[in-house]
C-alpha positions as CSV (number, residue, x, y, z in Angstrom):
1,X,0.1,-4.1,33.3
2,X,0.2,-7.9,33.5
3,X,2.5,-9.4,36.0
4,X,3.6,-12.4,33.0
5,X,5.7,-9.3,31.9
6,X,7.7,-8.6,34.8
7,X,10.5,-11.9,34.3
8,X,11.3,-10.2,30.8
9,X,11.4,-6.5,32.2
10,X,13.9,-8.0,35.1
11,X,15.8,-10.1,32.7
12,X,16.2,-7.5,30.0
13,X,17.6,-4.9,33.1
14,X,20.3,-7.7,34.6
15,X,21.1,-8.4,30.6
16,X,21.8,-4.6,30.1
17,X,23.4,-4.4,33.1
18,X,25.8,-7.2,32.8
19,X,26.9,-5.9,29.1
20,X,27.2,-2.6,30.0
21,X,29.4,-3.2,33.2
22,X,31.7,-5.4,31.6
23,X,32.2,-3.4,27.7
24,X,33.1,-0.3,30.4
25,X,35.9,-2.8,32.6
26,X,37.2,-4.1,29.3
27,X,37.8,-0.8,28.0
28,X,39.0,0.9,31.4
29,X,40.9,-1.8,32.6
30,X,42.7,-2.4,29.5
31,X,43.7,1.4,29.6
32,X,45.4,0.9,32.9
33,X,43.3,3.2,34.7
34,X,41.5,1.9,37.2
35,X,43.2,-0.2,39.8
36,X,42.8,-3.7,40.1
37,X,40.8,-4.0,43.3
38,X,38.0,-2.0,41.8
39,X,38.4,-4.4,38.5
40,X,37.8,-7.0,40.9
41,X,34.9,-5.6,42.7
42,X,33.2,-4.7,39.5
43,X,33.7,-8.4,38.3
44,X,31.7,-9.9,41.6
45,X,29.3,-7.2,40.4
46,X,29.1,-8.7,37.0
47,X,29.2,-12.4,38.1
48,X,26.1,-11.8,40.3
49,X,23.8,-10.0,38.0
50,X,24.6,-12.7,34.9
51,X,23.9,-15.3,37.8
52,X,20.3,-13.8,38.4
53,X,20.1,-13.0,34.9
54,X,20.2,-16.7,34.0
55,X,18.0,-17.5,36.9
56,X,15.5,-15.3,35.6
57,X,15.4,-16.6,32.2
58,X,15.0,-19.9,33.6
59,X,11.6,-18.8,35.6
60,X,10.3,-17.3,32.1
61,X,6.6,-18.8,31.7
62,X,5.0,-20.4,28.5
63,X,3.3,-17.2,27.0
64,X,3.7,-16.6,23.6
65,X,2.1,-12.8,23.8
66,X,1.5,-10.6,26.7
67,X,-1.6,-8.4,26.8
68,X,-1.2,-8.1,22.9
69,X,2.6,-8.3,22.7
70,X,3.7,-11.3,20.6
71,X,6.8,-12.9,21.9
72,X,8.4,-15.0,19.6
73,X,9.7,-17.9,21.6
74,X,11.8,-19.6,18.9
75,X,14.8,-16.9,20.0
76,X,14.1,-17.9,23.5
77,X,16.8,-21.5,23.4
78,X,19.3,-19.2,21.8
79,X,18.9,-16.3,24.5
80,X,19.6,-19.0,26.9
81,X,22.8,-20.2,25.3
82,X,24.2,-16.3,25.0
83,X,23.2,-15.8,28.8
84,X,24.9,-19.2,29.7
85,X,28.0,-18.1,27.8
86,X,27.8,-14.5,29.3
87,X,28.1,-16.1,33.1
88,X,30.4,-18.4,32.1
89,X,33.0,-15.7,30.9
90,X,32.2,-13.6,33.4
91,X,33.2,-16.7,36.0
92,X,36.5,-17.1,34.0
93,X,36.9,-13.5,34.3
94,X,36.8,-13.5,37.9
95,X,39.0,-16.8,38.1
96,X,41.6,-14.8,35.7
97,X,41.4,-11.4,37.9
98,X,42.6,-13.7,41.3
99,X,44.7,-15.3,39.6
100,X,46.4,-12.5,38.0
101,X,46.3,-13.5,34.8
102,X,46.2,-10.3,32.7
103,X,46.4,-11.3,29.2
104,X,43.3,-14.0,30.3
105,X,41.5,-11.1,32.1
106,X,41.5,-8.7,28.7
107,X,40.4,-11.9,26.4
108,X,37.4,-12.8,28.9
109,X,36.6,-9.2,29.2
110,X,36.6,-8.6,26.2
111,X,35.0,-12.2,25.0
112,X,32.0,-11.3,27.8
113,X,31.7,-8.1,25.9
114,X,30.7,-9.7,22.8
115,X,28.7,-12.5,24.8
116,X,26.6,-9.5,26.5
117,X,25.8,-8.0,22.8
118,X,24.9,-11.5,21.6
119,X,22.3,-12.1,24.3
120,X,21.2,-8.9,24.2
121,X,20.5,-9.3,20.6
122,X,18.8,-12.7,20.9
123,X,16.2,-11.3,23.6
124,X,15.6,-7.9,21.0
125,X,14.3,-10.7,18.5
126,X,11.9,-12.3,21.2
127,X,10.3,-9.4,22.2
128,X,10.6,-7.5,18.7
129,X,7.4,-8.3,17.0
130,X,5.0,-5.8,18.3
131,X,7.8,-2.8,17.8
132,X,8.5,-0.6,14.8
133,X,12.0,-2.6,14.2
134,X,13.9,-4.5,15.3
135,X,17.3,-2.9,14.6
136,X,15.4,0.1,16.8
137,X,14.8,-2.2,19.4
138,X,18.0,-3.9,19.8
139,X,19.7,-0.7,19.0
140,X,18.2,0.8,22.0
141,X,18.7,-1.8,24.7
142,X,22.8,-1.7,23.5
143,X,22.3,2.2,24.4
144,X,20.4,1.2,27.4
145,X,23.2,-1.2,28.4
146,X,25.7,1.7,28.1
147,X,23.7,4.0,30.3
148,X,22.8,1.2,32.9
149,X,26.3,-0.3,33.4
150,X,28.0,2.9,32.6
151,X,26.4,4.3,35.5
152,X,26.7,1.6,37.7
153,X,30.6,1.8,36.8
154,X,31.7,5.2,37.0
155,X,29.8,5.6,40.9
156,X,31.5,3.0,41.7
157,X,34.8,4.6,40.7
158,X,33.7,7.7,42.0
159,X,33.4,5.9,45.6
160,X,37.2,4.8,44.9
161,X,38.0,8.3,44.0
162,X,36.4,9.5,47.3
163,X,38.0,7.0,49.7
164,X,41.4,7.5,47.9
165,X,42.4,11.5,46.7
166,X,45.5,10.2,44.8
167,X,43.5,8.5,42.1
168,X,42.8,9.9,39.0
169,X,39.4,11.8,38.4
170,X,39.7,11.1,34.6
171,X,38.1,8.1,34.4
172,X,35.0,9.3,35.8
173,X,34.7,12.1,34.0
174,X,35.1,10.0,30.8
175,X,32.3,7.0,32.3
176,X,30.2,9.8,33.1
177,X,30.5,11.7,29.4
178,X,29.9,7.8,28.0
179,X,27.0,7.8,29.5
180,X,25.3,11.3,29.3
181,X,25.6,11.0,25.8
182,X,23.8,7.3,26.0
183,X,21.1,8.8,27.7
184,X,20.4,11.5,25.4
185,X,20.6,9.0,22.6
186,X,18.1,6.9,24.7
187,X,15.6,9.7,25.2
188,X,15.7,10.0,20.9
189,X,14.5,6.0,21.4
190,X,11.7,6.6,23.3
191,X,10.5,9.3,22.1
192,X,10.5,7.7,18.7
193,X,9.1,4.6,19.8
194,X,6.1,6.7,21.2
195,X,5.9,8.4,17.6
196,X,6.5,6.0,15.2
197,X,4.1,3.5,13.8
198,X,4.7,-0.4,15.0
199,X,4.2,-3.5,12.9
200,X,1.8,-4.9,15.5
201,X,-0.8,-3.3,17.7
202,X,0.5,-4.3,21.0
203,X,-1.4,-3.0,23.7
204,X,-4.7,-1.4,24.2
205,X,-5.4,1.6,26.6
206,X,-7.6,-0.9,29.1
207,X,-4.4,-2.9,29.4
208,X,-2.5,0.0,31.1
209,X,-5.9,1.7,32.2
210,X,-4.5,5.1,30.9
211,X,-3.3,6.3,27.5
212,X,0.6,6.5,26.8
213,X,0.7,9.8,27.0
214,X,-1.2,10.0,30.8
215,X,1.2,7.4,32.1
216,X,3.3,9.0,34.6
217,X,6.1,6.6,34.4
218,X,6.1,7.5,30.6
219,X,6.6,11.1,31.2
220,X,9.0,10.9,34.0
221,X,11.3,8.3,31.6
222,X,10.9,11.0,29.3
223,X,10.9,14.4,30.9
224,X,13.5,13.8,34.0
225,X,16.6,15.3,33.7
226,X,18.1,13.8,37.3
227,X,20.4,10.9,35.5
228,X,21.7,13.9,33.0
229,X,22.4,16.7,35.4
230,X,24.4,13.8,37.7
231,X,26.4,12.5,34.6
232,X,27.1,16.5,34.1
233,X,28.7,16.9,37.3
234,X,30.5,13.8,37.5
235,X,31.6,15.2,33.9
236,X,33.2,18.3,35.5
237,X,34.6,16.6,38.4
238,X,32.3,17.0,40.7
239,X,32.0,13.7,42.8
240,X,28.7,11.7,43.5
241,X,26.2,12.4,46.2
242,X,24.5,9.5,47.9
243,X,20.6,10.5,48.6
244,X,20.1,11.5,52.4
């Protein structure tokens, strides 16, 4: 695969991540039910991957396709305003959380909710051509963003939960249920993105070497059931283990 792909694989990952993280503390927190320290922690989380995620997009090269994918580059000024506005709420977010503001720290949660959708949807339309829709492609990063931060978010709790017995398990087993079903939905994605037709022919076999189907990375995304069976667990109450 060529290496000019790698910025927009990382940047679409922090993007994802960032969304995802903060939609799951605006919803939580503003439930009441996780405590504010974690709120906190999960907001220097947040602050640090919109960072790199705006770093990233700044180191994005001057291709306009990759290996046969056509980017279209006249989203690209608009992605970078939704990812400056995405780190600049999640900033204010922070600044709200040590301050204890509350009523500020729901309306930038909240606000860098929409933000992460926004720049979500403005890198969908960059990389969109080659793919059978757009709508499906957008559609699945928003799922993708659930499953990503989702995750991220409910092991973090589960590491409160560990180091403090007198917290509630519910929100964990309500992260975890968010995002089993995101994954599922995500496996439908991918599985119809390998099956249905696109609008451009964007790769050959030479450029991966292998077919779709004989790429291992391809059938383990598709065929691994590790992220489910954990999100099961967490789902019943079982807490998280860390790989020895």
């Amino acid at each position: 695969m060529n290496v000019a792909s790698l910025p927009y694989t990382l940047l679409i990952l922090l993007v994802e991540l960032a969304a995802g993280s903060f939609a799951f503390v605006a919803v939580f927190d503003g439930r009441g039910q996780v405590t504010r320290g974690y709120v906190k922690t999960s907001a220097v989380v947040i602050v640090s991957t919109a960072l790199l995620a705006l770093w990233t997009y700044s180191a994005l090269g001057p291709e306009r396709e990759i290996d046969g994918y056509t980017l279209d580059r006249g989203w690209l000024p608009a992605a970078g305003w939704s990812l400056a506005l995405l780190t600049a709420l999640a900033l204010s977010h922070l600044a709200a959380l040590f301050r204890e503001q509350r009523r500020a720290t729901l309306l930038f949660a909240s606000a860098g909710s929409a933000a992460g959708v926004a720049a979500l949807a403005t890198i969908a339309a960059v990389i969109a051509g080659p793919t059978w829709s757009y709508s499906g492609a957008l559609a699945s990063m928003l799922i993708a963003a659930l499953a990503l931060g989702g995750a991220v978010v409910a092991m973090t709790w589960g590491h409160w939960y560990l180091t403090n017995s007198g917290l509630p398990k519910e929100p964990m087993e309500q992260m975890a249920l968010a995002v089993l079903v995101a994954l599922v939905a995500q496996g439908v994605f991918v599985l119809a993105g390998a099956v249905l037709p696109v609008r451009q022919a964007p790769l050959t076999d030479a450029a991966f070497g292998i077919t779709l189907g004989r790429n291992p990375a391809f059938c383990c995304a598709s065929a691994s059931g590790w992220p489910s069976r954990s999100c099961w667990r967490c789902w019943h109450g079982e807490p998280p283990r860390c790989a020895a």
